[in-house]
C-alpha positions as CSV (number, residue, x, y, z in Angstrom):
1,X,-32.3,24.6,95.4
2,X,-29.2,22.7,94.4
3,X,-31.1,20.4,92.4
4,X,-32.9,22.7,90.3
5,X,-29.6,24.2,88.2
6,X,-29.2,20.6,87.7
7,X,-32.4,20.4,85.9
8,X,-32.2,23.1,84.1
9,X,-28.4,22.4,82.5
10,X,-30.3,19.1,81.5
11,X,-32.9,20.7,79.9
12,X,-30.6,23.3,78.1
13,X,-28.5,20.6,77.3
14,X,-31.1,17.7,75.8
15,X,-32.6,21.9,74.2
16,X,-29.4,21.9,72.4
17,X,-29.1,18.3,71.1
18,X,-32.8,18.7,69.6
19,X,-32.0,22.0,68.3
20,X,-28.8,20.0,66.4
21,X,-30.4,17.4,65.3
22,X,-33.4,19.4,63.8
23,X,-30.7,21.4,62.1
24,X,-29.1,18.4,60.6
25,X,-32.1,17.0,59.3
26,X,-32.9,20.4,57.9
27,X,-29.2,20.0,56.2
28,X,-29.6,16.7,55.1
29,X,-33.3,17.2,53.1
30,X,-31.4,19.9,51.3
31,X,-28.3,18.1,50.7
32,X,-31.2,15.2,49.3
33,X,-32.9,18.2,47.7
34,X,-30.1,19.4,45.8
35,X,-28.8,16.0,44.8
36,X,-32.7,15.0,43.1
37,X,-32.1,18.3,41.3
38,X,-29.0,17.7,40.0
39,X,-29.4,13.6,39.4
40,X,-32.7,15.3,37.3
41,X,-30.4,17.7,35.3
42,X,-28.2,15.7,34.0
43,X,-30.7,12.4,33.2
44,X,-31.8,15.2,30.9
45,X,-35.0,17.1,32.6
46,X,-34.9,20.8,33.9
47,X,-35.6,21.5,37.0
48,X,-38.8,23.6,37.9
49,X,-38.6,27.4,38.2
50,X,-39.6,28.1,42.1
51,X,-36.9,25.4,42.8
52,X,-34.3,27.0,40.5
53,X,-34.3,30.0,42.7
54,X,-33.1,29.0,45.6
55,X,-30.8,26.2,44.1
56,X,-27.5,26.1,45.2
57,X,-24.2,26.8,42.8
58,X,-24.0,23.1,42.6
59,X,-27.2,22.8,41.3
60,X,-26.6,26.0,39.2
61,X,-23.6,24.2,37.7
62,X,-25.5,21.0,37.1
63,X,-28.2,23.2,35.0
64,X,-25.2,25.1,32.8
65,X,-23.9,21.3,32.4
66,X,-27.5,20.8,30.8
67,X,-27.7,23.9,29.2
68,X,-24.7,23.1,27.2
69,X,-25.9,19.3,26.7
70,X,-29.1,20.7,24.6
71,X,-27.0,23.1,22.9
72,X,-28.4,25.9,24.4
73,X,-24.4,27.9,25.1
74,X,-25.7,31.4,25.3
75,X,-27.9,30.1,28.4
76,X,-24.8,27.8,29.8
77,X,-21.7,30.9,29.1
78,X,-24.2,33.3,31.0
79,X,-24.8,31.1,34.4
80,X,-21.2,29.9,34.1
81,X,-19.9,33.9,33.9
82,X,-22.3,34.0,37.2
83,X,-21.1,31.3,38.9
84,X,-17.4,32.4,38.7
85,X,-16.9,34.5,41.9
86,X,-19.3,31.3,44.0
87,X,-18.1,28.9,46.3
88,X,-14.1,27.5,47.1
89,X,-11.2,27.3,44.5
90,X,-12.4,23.9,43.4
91,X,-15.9,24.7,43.1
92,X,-14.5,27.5,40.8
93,X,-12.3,25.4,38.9
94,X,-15.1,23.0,37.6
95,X,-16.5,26.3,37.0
96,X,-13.5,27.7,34.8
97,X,-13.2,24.0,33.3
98,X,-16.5,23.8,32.3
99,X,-16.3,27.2,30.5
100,X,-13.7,25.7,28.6
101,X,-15.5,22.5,27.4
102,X,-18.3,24.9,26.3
103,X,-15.5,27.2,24.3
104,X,-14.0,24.0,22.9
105,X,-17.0,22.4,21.9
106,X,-17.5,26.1,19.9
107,X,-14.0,26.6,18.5
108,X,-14.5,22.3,17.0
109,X,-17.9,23.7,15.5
110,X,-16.4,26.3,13.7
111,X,-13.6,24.3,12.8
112,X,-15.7,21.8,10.6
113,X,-17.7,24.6,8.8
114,X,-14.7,26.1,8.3
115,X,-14.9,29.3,10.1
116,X,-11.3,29.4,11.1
117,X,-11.1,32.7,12.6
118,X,-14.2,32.5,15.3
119,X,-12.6,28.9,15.8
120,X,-9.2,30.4,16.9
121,X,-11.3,33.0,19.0
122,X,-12.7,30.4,20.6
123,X,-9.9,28.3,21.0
124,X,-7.8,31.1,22.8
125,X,-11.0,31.6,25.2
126,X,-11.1,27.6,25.8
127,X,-7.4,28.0,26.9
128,X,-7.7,31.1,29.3
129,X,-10.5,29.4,31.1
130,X,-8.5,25.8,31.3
131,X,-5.7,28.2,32.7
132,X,-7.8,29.9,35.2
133,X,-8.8,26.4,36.2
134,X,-5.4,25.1,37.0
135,X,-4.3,28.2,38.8
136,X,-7.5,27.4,41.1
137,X,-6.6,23.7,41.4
138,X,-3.3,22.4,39.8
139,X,-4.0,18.9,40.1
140,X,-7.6,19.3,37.9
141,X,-6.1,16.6,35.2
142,X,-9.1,16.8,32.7
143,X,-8.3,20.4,32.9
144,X,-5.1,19.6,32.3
145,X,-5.7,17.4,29.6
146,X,-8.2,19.9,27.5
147,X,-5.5,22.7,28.2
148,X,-3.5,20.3,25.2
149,X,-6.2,19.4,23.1
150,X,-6.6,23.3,22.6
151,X,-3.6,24.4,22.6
152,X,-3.2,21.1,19.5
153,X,-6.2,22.1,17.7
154,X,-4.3,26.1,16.9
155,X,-1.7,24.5,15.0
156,X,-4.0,22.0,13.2
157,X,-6.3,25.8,12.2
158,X,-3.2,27.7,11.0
159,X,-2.4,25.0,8.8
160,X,-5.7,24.7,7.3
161,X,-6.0,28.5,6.9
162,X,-2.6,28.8,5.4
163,X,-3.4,25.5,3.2
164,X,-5.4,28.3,0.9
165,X,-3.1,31.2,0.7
166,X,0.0,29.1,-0.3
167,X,0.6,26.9,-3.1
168,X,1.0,23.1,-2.6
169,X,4.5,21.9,-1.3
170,X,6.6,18.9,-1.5
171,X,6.0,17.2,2.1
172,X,9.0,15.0,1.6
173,X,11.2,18.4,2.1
174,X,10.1,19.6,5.4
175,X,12.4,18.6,8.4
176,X,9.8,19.5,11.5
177,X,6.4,18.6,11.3
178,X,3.3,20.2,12.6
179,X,2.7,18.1,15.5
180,X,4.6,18.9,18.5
181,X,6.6,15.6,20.1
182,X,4.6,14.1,23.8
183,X,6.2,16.1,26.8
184,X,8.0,14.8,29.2
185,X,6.1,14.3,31.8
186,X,2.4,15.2,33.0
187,X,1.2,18.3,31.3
């Protein structure tokens, strides 16, 4: 008798490591899953339709990624607006970053067929979601770094919108100029 609850804590026990070990090969083949899907996403292929529904927001930001790669934003803004409340702060700072890169990459289409006010909409959008992004995760330097190309571009638009409305001046009788000096410092 005082053998047998020996037996049977090694047979719960070596129950346990097989149940682990079945779970982390489970893990993995999803992990390897997941990474095929997004590897396929952005080499340029979508991903099929019975897989897309149980992809996770990785995956789902992979496919927004391509979505804004064939030019398809209404597609990308709408999974991006999805994926907003998904996963940890940094997770939801590519999220808010990305969101940005598509309103940029609007705002600079606008810009050169010289819609200057949807440009500035976009713009102001590009620089709300860069802003959420660096509340998320401070350190997110491409974030960072579109945050001042945006916030660069609105001077460039006013100018260019103003350029119409005024007359021609003498440049050599400005003191400032348009373009703001580096900061000191990291942005």
């Amino acid at each position: 008798m005082s053998g047998d609850w020996r037996v049977r804590i090694a047979a719960g026990l070596s129950l346990m490591l097989t149940l682990s070990a079945l779970f982390g090969v489970r893990e993995w083949r999803k992990a390897a899953a997941a990474n095929a899907d997004i590897a396929a996403l952005l080499s340029g292929h979508d991903i099929a339709l019975e897989r897309w529904a149980v992809a996770s927001p990785a995956v789902q930001l992979a496919r927004a990624v391509y979505f804004v790669r064939h030019e398809r934003y209404g597609d990308a803004l709408e999974l991006l607006n999805r994926l907003e409340t998904r996963g940890d702060a940094s997770f939801r700072a590519d999220v808010y970053y990305n969101q940005g890169n598509l309103q940029l990459i609007q705002a600079l289409d606008r810009v050169e067929t010289a819609e200057i006010d949807q440009a500035r909409v976009y713009a102001e959008l590009a620089k709300e979601a860069y802003r959420h992004a660096l509340l998320l995760a401070p350190g997110h330097w491409d974030a960072k770094y579109n945050l001042e190309v945006a916030m660069r571009l609105m001077p460039e638009m006013d100018r260019v919108s103003s350029a119409d409305d005024e007359p021609p001046r003498d440049e050599s009788k400005r003191l400032w100029t348009n373009l703001p000096g580096f900061p000191r410092g990291l942005p």
